[in-house]
C-alpha positions as CSV (number, residue, x, y, z in Angstrom):
1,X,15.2,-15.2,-62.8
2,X,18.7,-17.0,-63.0
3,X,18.9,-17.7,-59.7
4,X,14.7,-19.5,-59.8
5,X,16.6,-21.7,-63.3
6,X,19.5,-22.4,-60.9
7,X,17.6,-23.4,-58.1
8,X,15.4,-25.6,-60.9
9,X,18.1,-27.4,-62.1
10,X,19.5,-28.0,-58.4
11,X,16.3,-29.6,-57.6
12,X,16.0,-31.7,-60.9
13,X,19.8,-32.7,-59.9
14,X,19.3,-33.9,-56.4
15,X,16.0,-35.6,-57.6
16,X,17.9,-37.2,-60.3
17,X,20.6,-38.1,-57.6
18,X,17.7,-40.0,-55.9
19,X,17.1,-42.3,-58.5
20,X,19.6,-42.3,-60.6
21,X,20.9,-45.5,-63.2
22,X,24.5,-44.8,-62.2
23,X,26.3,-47.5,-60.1
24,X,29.0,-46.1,-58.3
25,X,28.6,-48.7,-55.2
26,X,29.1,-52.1,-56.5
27,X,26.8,-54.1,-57.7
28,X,24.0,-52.4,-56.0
29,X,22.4,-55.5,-54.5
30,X,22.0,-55.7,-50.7
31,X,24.4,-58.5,-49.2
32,X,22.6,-58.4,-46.1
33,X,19.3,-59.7,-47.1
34,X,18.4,-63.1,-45.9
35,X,17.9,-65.2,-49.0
36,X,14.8,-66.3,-47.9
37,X,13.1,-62.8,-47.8
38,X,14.0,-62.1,-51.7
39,X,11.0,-63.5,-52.6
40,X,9.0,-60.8,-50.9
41,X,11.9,-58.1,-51.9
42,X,10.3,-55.7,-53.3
43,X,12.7,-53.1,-54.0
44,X,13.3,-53.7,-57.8
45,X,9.8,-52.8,-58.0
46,X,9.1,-50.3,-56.0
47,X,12.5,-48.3,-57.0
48,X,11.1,-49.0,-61.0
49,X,8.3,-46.8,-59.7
50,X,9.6,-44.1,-57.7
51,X,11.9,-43.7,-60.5
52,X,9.2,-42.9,-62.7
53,X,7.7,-40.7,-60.5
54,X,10.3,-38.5,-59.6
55,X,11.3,-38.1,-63.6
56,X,7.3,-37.6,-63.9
57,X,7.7,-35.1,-61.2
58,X,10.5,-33.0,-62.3
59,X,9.2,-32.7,-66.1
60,X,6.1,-30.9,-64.6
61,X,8.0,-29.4,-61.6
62,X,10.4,-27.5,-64.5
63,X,7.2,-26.6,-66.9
64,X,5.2,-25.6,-64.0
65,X,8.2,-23.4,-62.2
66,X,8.7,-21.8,-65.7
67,X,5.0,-20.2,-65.9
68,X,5.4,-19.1,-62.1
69,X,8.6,-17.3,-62.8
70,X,7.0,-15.9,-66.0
71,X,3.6,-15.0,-64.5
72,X,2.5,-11.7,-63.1
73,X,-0.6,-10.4,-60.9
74,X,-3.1,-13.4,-60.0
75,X,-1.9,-15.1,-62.7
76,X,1.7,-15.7,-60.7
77,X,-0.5,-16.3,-57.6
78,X,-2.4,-19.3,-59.7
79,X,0.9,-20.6,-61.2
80,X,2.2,-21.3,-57.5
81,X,-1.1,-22.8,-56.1
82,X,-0.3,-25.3,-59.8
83,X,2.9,-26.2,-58.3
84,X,2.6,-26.7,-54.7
85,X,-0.5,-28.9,-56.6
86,X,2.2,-30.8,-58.0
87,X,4.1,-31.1,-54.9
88,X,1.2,-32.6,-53.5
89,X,0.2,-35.1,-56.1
90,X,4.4,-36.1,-56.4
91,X,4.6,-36.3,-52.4
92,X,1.3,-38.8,-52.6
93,X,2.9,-41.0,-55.9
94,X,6.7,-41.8,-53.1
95,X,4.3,-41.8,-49.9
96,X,2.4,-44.6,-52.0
97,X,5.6,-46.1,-52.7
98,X,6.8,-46.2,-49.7
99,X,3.8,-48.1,-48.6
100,X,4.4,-51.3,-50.6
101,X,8.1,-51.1,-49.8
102,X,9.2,-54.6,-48.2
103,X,12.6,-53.3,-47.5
104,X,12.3,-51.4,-44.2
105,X,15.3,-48.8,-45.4
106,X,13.9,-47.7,-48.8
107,X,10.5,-47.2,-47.1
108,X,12.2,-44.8,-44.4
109,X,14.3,-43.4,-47.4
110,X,10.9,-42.9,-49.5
111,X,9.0,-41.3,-46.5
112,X,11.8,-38.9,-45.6
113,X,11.9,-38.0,-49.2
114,X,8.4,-37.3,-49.8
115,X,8.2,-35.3,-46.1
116,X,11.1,-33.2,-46.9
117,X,9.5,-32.5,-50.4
118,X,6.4,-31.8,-48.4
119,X,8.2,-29.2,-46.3
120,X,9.5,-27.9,-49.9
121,X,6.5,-27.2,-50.9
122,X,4.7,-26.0,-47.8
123,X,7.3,-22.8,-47.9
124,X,6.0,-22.0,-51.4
125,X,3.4,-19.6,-51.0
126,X,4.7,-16.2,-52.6
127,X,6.9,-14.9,-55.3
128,X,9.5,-14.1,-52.9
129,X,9.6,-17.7,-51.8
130,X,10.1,-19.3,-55.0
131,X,13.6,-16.9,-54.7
132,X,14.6,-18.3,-51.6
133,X,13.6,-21.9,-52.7
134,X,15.6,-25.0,-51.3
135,X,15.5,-28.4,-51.1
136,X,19.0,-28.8,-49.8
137,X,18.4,-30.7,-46.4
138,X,20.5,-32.8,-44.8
139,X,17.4,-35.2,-44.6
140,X,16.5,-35.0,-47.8
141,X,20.3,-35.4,-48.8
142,X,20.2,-38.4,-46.8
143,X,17.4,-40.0,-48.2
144,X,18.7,-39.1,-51.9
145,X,21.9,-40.7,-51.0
146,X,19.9,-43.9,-49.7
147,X,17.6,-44.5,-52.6
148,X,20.9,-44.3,-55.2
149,X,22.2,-46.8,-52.9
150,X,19.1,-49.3,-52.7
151,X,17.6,-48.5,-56.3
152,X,21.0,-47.3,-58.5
C-alpha cells in the first residue's frame, strides 16, 4: 500500500510538473513568435485550461486510486474500471486541448501527454498492475517538461 501512495504522489508530482505556476525559465514568453501571430496565440488560453484539467484530474485520480487500493473482491475490480474511467475522460479534456492549440509545440506536447496517459491507463487492468503502476516515460517526461516551458 505504500508503494500504490508513493506511486500516487509521483503521478500528482509529474502532473503538477506539467503545469505548474513556477517560473524557472525566464519570463516564460516565447521570443520566437512572430508578432503578428499573437493575435491568434492561443496558448494563455489553452494552458489556463489544461491546467485545470490536470489539477481536476489528479483530485479524482488520488480519491479514485484510494478506493481501488482499499477495495476487495468485485468491488476492487469496479474501483479500477472508475479509474481507467477517469483516465479516459482526463485523456479526452488535453486531446480537446490540444485541438484548439495555435501553437504547434504545446499541441504536440498536449497530444504526447494525453497518449502517454492513455498508455497509463491501458496497463491498469488488475490489482497487480496498480503495483507496478508508472507514468515515468521519457515521452511523457518530455512533454511535462514542454508544457512548464510553454504554460509556467
Amino acid at each position: 500500500m505504500r508503494r500504490m501512495l508513493a506511486l500516487a504522489a509521483l503521478a500528482a508530482a509529474l502532473l503538477t510538473a506539467a503545469c505548474s505556476n513556477s517560473d524557472n525559465t525566464g519570463s516564460g514568453t516565447p521570443t520566437s513568435a512572430p508578432a503578428t501571430s499573437a493575435a491568434a496565440d492561443n496558448t494563455k488560453e489553452v494552458c489556463a485550461a489544461a491546467e485545470k484539467a490536470i489539477t481536476d484530474g489528479q483530485q479524482q485520480f488520488a480519491t479514485e486510486l484510494q478506493k481501488a487500493m482499499s477495495a476487495q473482491g468485485a468491488d476492487q475490480t469496479t474501483a479500477i474500471q472508475a479509474l481507467k474511467t477517469l483516465f479516459g475522460q482526463w485523456v479526452t479534456s488535453l486531446r480537446a486541448e490540444a485541438a484548439k492549440a495555435t501553437n504547434p509545440e504545446l499541441k504536440t506536447a498536449l497530444t504526447t501527454f494525453s497518449d502517454e496517459l492513455q498508455k497509463a491507463a491501458d496497463n491498469i487492468n488488475t490489482p497487480q498492475d496498480l503495483q507496478n503502476f508508472d507514468m515515468d516515460s521519457p515521452a511523457m517526461k518530455s512533454a511535462s517538461d514542454t508544457l512548464d516551458r510553454l504554460c509556467g
